[in-house]
C-alpha positions in Angstrom: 49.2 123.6 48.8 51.3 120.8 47.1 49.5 118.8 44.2 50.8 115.9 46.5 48.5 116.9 49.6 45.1 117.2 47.1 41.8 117.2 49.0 40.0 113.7 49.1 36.8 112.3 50.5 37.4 109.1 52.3 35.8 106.8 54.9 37.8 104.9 57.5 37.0 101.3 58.6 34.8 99.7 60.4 36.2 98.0 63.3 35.0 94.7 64.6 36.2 92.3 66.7 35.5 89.1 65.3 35.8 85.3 67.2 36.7 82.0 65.7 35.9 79.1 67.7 38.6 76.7 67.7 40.5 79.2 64.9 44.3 78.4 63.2 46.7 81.2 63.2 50.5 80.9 62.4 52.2 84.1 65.1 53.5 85.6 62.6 51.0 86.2 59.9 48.0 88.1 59.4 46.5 84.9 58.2 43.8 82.8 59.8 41.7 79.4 59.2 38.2 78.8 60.4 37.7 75.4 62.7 37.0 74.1 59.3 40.0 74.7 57.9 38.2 78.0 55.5 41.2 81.0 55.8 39.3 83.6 56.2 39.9 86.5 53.3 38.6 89.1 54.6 40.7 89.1 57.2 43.8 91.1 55.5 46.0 94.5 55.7 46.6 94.1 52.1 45.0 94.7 49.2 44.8 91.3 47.9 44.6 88.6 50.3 47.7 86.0 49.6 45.5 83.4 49.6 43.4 85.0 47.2 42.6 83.0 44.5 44.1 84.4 41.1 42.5 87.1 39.3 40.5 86.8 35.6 42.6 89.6 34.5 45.6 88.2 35.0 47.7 86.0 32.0 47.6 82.6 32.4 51.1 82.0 33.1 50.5 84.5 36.4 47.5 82.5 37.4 49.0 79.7 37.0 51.9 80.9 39.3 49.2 82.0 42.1 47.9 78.6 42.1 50.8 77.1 42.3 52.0 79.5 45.1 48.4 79.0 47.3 48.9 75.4 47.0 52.0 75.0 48.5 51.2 77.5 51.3 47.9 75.2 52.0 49.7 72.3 52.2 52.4 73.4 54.6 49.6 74.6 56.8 47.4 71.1 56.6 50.5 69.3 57.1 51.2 71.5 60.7 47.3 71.5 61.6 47.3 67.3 61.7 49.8 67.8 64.4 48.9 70.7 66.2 47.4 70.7 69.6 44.3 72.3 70.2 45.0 75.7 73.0 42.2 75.8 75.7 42.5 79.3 76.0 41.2 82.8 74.1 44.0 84.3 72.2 43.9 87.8 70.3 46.4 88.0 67.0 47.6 91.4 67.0 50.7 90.1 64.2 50.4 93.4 61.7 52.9 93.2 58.7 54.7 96.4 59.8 55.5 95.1 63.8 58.8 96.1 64.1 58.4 99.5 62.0 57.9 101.9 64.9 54.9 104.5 63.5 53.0 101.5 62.3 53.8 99.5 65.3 52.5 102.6 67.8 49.1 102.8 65.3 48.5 99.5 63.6 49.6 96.9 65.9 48.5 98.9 69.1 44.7 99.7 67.2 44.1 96.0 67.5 44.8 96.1 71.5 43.0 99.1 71.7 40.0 97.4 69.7 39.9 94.7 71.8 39.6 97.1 74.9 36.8 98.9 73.4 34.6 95.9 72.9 35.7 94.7 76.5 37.3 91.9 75.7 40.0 89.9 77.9 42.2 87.4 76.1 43.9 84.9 77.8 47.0 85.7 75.8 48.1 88.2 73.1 50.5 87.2 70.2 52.9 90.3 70.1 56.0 91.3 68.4 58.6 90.7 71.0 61.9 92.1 68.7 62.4 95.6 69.7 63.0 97.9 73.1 59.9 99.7 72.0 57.8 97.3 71.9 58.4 95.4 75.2 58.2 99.0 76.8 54.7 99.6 75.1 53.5 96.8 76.6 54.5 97.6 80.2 53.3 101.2 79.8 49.8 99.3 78.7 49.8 96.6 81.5 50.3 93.7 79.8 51.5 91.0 81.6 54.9 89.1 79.9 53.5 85.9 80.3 50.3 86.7 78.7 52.3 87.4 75.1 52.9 85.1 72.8 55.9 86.1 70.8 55.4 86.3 66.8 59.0 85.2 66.3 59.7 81.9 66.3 56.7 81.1 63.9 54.2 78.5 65.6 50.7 77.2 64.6 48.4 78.0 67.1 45.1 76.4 67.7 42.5 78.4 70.4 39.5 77.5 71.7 38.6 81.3 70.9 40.9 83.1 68.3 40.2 86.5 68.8 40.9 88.6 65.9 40.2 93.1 65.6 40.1 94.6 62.3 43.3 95.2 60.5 43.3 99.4 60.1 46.2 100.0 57.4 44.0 101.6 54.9 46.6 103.3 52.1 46.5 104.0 48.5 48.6 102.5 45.7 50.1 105.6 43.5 53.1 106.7 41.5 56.0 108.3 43.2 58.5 109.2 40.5 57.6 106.4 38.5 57.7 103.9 41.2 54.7 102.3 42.7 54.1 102.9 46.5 51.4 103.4 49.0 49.9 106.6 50.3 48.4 106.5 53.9 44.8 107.8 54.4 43.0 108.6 57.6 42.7 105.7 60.1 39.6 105.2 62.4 39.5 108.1 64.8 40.0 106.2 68.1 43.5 105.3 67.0 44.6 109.6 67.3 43.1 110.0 71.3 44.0 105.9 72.3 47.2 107.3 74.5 45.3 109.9 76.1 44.9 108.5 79.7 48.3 106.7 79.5 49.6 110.1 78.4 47.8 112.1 81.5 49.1 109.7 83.7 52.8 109.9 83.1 52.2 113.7 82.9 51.5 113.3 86.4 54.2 111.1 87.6 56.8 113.1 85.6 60.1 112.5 88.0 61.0 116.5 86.9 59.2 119.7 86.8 57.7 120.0 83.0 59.0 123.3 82.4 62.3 121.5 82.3 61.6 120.3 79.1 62.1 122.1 75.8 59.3 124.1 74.4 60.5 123.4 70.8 62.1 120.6 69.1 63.7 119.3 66.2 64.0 115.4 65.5 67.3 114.5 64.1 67.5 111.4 61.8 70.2 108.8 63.1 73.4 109.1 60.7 72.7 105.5 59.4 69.0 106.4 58.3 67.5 106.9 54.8 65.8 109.9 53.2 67.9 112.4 55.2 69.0 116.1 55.1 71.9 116.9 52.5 72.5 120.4 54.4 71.5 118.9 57.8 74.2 121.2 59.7 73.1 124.1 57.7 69.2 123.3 58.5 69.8 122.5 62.2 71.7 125.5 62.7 68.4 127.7 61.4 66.7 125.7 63.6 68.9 126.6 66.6 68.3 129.9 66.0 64.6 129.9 65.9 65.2 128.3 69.3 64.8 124.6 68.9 66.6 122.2 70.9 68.2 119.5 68.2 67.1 115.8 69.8 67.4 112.4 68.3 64.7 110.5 69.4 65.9 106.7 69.1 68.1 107.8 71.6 65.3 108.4 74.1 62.8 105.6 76.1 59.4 105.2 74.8 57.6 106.6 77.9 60.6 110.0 77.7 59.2 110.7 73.8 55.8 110.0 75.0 56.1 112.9 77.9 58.5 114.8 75.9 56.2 115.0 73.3 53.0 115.9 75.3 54.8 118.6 76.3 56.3 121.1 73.9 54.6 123.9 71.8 56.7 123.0 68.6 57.7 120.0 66.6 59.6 119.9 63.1 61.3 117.0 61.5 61.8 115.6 58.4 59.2 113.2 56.9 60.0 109.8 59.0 58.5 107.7 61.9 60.3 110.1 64.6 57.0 112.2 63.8 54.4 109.8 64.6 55.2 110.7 67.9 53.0 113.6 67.0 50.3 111.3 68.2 51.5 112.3 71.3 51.1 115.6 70.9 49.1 118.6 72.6 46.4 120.2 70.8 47.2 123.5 69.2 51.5 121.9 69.1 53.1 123.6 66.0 54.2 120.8 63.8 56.4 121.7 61.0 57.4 118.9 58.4 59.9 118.5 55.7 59.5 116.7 52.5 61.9 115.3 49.8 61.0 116.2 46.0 59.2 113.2 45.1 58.1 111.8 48.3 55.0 112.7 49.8 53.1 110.4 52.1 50.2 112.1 54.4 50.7 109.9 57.4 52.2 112.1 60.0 50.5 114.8 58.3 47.0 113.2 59.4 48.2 112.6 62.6 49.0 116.1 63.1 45.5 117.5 62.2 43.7 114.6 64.1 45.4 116.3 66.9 44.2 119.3 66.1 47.7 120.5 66.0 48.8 123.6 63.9 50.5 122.1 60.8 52.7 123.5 58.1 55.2 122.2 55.6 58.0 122.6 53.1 59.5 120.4 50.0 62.6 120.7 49.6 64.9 119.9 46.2 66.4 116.1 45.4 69.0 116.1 42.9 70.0 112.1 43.3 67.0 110.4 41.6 69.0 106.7 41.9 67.4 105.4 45.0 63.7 104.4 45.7 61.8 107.6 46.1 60.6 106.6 49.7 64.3 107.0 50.6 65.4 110.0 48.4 67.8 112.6 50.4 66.9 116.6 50.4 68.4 120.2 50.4 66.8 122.5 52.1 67.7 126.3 51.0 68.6 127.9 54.4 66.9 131.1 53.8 63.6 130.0 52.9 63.5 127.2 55.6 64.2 130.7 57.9 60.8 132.4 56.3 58.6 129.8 56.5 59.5 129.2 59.9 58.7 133.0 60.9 55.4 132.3 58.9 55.1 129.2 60.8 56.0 130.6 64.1 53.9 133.7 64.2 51.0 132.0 63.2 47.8 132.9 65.1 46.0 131.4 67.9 43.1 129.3 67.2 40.2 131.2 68.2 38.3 129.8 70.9 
């Protein structure tokens, strides 16, 4: 096991939907207002809420700079609240920092719908991130009428006669990755692994072709354009090929295609990247094979893998450019030890029942 992937003890969040009578939100921001005007702090997918008020650690010029910063951010939003007409409706916020990101959007963004289904609660309207193909497919997979959503872009005060508001689930670690600062995911709330489940079953059974069409094993390909990609990719494909995966790219592909595609097949492997959150997705018992740069090592699809109880292995390959970010470092991939630990991989045993 990689020092990176060290064994923790952790517990998730606890979930609750909370109401604000007559609440202020802005569409696109996490932040909200009581009817009194009170922004409510605990309300927050960071680690420090940014209306926080400054720490006692910090100098005086920093506090100073905090205050200063608060200020102006209160009186932008007192200046829009004396003009902003009250909504006689129940509106859920479901803005999450990381909309547009695909893997966060599928998890974070989609948690707080799911939330709000679990508690039984029916908003009058949602405000959702409206930017991406994804997203507007999501919410016609889930029902959700398009004149029920708000969009988060253009920014506009809202005032409801019920602001409906789940808990924010990001839950991550600040640590060093090659001496730069970045986050580490943990474990999110269980629901959030099994949420898909009856969406999942039901497009298995409407499939337009017979499943067996599909392929059994697949490799994600990165887009050409992306970050953190494959030095060697031809080389590393090619191995793949040979060990009988089918090469795909999903970008290329509708959400509802990955989401039966990847219910499907008895292998995954990518390199680390939000292709492989569509492990969430995934069958239980799905080999899922995942390759890491040098330096980079967040657990997220990692998690996601075991939380669907699938059968989950790894490599780390070598970075030899150390000038970009290490969230975005390239890798190479020696050919002939990607080939063994994919016959390790492979010919692993079935679970025992």
């Amino acid at each position: 096991m990689h020092h990176f992937f060290r064994p923790y003890a952790h517990t998730t969040l606890e979930c609750k939907v909370r109401i604000l009578p007559f609440g202020y939100c802005y569409s696109n921001d996490e932040i909200v207002w009581t009817k009194s005007k009170k922004s409510l702090i605990s309300h927050t997918s960071l680690r420090t809420h940014p209306l926080a008020p400054p720490s006692k650690k910090d100098s005086r010029a920093r506090r100073l700079v905090t205050i200063l910063r608060n200020a102006k951010k209160w009186l932008i939003f007192w200046r829009a609240a004396l003009f902003c007409e009250p909504k006689n409706a129940r509106v859920a916020l479901l803005y999450y920092c990381e909309n547009d990101h695909y893997g966060h959007f599928i998890k974070e963004t989609i948690a707080g719908y799911h939330q709000l289904k679990l508690a039984n609660i029916e908003p009058d309207f949602y405000i959702l991130p409206c930017n991406t193909t994804f997203q507007k497919q999501m919410y016609a997979l889930l029902g959700i009428p398009e004149e029920k959503i708000i969009p988060t872009n253009p920014r506009k005060l809202i005032h409801a006669k019920e602001l409906i508001i789940p808990t924010l689930i990001a839950d991550y670690e600040i640590i060093e990755y090659r001496k730069h600062l970045h986050y580490r995911s943990f474990i999110l709330p269980p629901f959030i692994y099994t949420m898909y489940d009856p969406i999942i079953s039901r497009l298995l059974t409407s499939a337009p072709k017979p499943q067996d069409q599909l392929p059994k094993k697949i490799f994600l390909a990165r887009p050409q354009t992306s970050n953190r990609n494959i030095q060697n990719h031809t080389e590393v494909e090619k191995v793949f090929k040979d060990f009988g995966y089918t090469i795909i790219t999903p970008d290329t592909m509708s959400l509802s295609e990955q989401m039966r595609l990847f219910a499907s097949v008895d292998a995954i492997a990518s390199m680390h990247g939000a292709g492989l959150d569509n492990t969430i997705f995934a069958k239980e018992d799905t080999k899922v094979f995942e390759i890491f740069p040098k330096y980079y090592h967040d657990g997220a699809e990692q998690i996601i893998a075991l939380a669907r109880q699938c059968k989950y292995d790894y490599i780390v390959g070598e970075t030899s450019d150390l000038s970009p970010h290490p969230q975005q470092e390239n890798v190479y991939i020696n050919p002939n030890k990607l080939a063994q630990a994919l016959t390790k991989h492979l010919n692993k045993p079935q679970r025992m029942q």
